[in-house]
N, C-alpha and C positions, 0 to 999 in steps of 0.2 A: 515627871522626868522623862530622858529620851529612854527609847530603847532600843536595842542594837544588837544586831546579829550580823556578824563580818564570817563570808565565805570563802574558801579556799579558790582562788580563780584555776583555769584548766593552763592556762600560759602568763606568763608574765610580763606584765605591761612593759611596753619601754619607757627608759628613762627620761624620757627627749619627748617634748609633743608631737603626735602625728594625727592627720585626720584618722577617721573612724569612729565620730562617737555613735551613742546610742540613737536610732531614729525614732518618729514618729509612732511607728508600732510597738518599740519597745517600753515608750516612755506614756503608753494610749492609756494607761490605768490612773495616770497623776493626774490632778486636774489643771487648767490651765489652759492659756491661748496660745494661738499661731499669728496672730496678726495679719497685717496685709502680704498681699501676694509678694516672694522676693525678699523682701525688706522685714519683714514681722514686725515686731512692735519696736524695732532701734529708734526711731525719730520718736514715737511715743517716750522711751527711756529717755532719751537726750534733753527733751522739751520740759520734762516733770517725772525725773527718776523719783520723788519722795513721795506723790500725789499718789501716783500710777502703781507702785509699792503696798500703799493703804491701801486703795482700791483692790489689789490680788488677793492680800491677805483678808479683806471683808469679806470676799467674793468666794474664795479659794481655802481659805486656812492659813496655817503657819509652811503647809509644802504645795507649793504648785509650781509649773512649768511656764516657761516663757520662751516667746523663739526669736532673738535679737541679734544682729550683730553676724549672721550667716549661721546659727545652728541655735537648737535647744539646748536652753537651762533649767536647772532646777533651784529654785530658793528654796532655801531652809530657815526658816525665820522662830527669832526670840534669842533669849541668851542660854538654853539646852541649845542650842543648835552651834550657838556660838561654842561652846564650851565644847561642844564634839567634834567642830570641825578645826579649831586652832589647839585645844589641849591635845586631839589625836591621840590617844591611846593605842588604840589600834595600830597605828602609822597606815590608814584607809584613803587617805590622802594625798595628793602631789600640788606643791604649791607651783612647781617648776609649772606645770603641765596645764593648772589654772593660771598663770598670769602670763604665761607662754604668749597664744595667743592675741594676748592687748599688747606684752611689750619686747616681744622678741628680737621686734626688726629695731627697738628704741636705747632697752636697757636690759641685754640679753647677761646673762650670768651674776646679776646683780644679788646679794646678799638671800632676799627675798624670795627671788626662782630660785632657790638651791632646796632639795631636798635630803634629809636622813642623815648619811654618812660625810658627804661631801660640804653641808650645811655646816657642820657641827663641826671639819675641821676648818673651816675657812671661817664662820664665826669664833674661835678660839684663836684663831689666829690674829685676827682686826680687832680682836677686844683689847688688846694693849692699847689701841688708843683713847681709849675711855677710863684706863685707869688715872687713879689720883695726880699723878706729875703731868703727862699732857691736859687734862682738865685745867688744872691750876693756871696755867697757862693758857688755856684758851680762856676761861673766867678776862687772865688781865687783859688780852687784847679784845674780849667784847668790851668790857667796860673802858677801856680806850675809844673804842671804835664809836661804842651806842652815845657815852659822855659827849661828841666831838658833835656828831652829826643831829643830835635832840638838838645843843645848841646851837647849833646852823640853822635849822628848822625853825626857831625865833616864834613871835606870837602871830595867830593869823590865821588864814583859813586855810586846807591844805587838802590835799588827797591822799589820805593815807595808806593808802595798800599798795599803788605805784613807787610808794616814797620806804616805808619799811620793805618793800621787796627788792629795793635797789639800795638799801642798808644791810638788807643780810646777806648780796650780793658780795658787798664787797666785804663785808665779815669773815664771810666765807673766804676769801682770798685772802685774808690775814690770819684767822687761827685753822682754816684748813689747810691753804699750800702755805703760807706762809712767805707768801709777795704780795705787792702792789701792782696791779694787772694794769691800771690807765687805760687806755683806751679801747686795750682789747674786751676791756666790762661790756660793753655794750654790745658785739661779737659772743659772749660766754653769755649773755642773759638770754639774747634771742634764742641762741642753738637750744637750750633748757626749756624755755618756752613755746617754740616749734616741736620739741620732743612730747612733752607732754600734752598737747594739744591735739599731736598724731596719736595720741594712744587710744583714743576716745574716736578718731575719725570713722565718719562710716565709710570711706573707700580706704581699703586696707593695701592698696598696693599703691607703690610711689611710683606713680603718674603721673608726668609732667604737671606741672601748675596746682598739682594736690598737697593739701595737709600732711596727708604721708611722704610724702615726696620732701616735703620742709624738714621733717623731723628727723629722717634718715643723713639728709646731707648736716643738719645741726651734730646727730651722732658721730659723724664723718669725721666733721673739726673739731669735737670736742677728743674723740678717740685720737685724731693724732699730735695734741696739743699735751694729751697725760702720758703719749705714750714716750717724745720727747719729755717732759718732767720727769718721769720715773728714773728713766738713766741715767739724768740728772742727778737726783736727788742719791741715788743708789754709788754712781760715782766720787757724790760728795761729801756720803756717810750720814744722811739723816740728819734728822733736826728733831723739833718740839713739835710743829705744826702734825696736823691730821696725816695731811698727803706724804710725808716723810716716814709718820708711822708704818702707815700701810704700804709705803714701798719696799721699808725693811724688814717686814713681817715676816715670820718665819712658822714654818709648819713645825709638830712636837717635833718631828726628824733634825730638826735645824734647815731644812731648805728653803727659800727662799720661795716667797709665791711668784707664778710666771707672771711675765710684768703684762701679757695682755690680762690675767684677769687682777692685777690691783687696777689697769685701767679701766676693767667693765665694773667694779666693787667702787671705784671713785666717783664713777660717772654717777654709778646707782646714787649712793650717798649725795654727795650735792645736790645732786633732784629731790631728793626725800631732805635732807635738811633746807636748802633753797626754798621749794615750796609751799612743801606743810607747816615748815616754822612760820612761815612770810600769813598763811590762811591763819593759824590759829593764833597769831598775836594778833590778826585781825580780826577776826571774831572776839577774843579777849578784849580789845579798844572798845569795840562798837557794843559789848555787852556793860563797861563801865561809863558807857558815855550816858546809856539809856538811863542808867541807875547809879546816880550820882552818891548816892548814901555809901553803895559800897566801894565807889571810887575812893572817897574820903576814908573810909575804914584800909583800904590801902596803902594810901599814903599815909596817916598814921603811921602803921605799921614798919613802915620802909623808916620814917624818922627814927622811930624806936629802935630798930634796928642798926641804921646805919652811926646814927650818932646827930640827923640834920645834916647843916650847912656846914659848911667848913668858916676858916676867917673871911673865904672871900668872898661868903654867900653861895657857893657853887654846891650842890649836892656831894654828898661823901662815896666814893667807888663803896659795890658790894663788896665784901671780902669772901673768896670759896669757903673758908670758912663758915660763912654766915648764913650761907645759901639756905639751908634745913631751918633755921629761923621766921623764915618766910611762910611761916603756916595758913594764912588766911590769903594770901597772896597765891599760894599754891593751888588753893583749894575753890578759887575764884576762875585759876587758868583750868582747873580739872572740870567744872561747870563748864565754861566755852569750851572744852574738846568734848562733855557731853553734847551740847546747845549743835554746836558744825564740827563733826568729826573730822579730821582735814580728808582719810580717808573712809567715805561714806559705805563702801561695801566691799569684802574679799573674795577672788574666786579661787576656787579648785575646782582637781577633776578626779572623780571615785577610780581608785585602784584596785578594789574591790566591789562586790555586790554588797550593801550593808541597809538596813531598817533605819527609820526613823519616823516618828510621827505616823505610824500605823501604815507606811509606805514602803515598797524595797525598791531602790533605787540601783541600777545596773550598774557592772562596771565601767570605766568610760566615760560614764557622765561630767559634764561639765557642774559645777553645782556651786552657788554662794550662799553667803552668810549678807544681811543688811543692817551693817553698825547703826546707821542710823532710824532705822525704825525702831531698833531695842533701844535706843538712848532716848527715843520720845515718846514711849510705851508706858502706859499705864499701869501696866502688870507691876512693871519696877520701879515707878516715878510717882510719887506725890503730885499733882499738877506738874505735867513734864513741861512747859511751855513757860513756867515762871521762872526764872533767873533767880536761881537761890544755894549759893555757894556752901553752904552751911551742910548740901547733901551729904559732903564728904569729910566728914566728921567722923575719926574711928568707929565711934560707935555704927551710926549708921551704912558704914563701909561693911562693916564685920558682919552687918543684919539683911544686905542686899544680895543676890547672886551674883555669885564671883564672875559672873562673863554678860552682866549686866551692865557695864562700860567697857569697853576696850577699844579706845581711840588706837592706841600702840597695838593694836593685833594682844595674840598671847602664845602661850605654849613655847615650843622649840621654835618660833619665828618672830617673838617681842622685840620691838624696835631696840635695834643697839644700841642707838641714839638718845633714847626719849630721857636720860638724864643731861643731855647736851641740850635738850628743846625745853627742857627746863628752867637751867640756869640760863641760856638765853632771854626768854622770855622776864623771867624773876630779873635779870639784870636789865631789859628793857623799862621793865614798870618801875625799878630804883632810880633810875636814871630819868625819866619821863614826870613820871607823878610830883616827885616833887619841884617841881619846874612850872608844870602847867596844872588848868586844869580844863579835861579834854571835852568837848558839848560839839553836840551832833550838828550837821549843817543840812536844812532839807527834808528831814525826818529821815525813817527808817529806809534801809537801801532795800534793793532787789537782790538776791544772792542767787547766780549759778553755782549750779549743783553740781556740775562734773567738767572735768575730771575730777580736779581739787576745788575747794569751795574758793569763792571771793564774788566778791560786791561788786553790783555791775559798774555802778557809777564811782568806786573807787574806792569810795566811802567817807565823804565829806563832812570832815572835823574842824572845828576852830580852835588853835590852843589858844588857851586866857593865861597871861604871867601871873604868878603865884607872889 
């Protein structure tokens, strides 16, 4: 297990990121590269973050240094590492100050950069929209949404990740704000997809004709497009929808959150639901398409569930209800967010001097956790490379280490969401499976690794009518 000794520092970090971290000298005890001159190993990470990963950890251990991206980091690798740096006991940590950095100039005050006091009342706040009455309601316009558009989709051959990413698209615009966007969808998809694209860029300043440059202006019109909705929505007393919620939210005091940050809290969210959801129903597909056996065990279960066909042969909507029904369903999408974590690795940065792994690591330090090397790690996986849903079986949940999967993060920053990316998903495969049944086109894709995962070539599927 880890060990840990947290020091009293002489001053206290600020709240806000600022340059200063620890140099070359201080970090000379850890092992680990510097890479090429300038640059260090950022194009190495870009080109084969999971390869190059394995490679440190053979070469290094579970803590070595790496210098990417304009400065040094420290990985902390396994799930002790994970469990130290999202459980934080200590509070040794600043997520603000680790993700600062990648998405400051993208998705600055987003749920995620918030640390300690400020986190705790601003996630207290947005959680009303995750309770039971806005849920129920979002459940009926996905299964509206995902029913309408599977059937468009029709039998054939198709690209699936282009196609479910411009379905949770416009989901998004139905159970989050709560309109019909038309034309401007294609305006609100690119800005999201420029955003996240800059986050990963290796030129960090927006410089004409650069990535950053794309993602900053995508920021621009998405910030002034929620910042009109807000006063909107706030004028017109709220609704059911997401963006309604969080316009009227209100802190314990009764006041209203200031509407620039429900705009930087909305933007966060639609990126983080847009995304990740759109990556791991796509790694979900591409994991049933390989293994036809348990696509079938699937749908099954969806009949059982839902009731089948209706009179007019059409699949029967989930009911919220039912949702928790879905056990084998559930536990198929928890394998694919082992298999492609949508978020592959988390950073922070030490607010303290603190041990781990026979290391003391300063204050200052930038320092990550790599979700995905503990989800394909031996230590904690049976054959981690075989596709076997059955992992997540109470039992074997209960006998695993608690911070041996964590697709959602954990501790005081577990996705708010990740009951929203579930019944998504579970209402996607109700509505799909029993329809089609889905086979790979091409064999197996190529997956880029970052930012968020997805298939290069799209992911070429044929539905067959059922």
């Amino acid at each position: 297990m880890a060990t840990l000794a947290a020091h009293q520092p002489t001053e206290t970090l600020p709240t806000h990121w600022t340059e200063g971290n620890p140099d070359a000298d201080a970090l000379a005890h850890i092992p680990g590269e510097k890479g090429w001159p300038l640059v260090g190993n950022t194009f190495r990470m870009l080109a084969d973050p999971h390869g190059m990963a394995r490679a440190m950890v053979e070469k290094y251990g579970k803590v070595y240094k790496n210098r990417a991206f304009g400065g040094w980091n420290v990985a902390l690798i396994g799930a002790d590492a994970n469990e130290l740096v999202l459980f934080d006991r200590e509070k040794l940590f600043s997520s603000e100050q680790g993700w600062g950095p990648i998405l400051d100039q993208l998705f600055p005050r987003g749920l995620m950069l918030m640390d300690f006091d400020h986190h705790r009342a601003d996630r207290r706040a947005l959680s009303i929209a995750f309770k039971p009455g806005p849920m129920r309601h979002y459940a009926d316009a996905l299964n509206r949404g995902i029913a309408r558009q599977v059937e468009q989709w029709g039998a054939g051959e198709m690209r699936f990740y282009p196609a479910i990413k411009a379905l949770t698209l416009d989901l998004a615009a139905d159970s989050f704000i709560g309109i019909p966007w038309g034309p401007e969808a294609d305006k609100i998809n690119r800005a999201f997809v420029d955003m996240v694209q800059a986050s990963v860029a290796p030129v960090r300043k927006p410089l004409p004709f650069t990535q950053m440059k794309k993602g900053v202006d995508g920021r621009a019109f998405l910030v002034d497009y929620f910042t009109q909705e807000t006063h909107r929505r706030r004028a017109e007393g709220g609704g059911q929808d997401m963006f309604s919620q969080f316009a009227t939210a209100e802190y314990d005091d009764g006041s209203l959150m200031p509407v620039d940050e429900v705009v930087d809290h909305m933007n966060f969210l639609m990126m983080a639901a847009h995304d990740t959801i759109t990556s791991s129903a796509t790694s979900l597909l591409w994991l049933l398409a390989k293994h036809p056996e348990w696509q079938e065990r699937l749908r099954d279960e969806v009949d059982a569930v839902t009731g089948g066909a209706d009179s007019q042969g059409k699949p029967r909507d989930l009911a919220y209800e039912d949702l928790g029904k879905l056990e084998l369903t559930e536990m198929a999408f928890k394998e694919a967010l082992r298999f492609i974590p949508p978020v592959p690795s988390m950073p922070r940065r030490a607010l303290r001097d603190f041990e781990f792994g026979g290391y003391r690591i300063p204050a200052g330090t930038p320092v990550g956790i790599n979700i995905h090397w503990t989800h394909h790690s031996d230590e904690y996986w049976d054959e981690p490379e075989k596709f076997d849903p059955l992992r997540f079986t109470p039992d074997k949940v209960k006998a695993r280490h608690k911070y041996a999967w964590v697709p959602f993060g954990g501790g005081a920053h577990m996705c708010l969401g990740l009951h929203f990316a579930y019944m998504q998903v579970k209402i996607l495969m109700a509505q799909l499976l029993p329809r089609y049944r889905v086979e790979l086109v091409d064999g197996d894709p190529e997956w880029q690794a970052w930012p968020i995962p997805k298939p290069r070539d799209g992911l070429k599927i044929a539905l067959k009518p059922l």
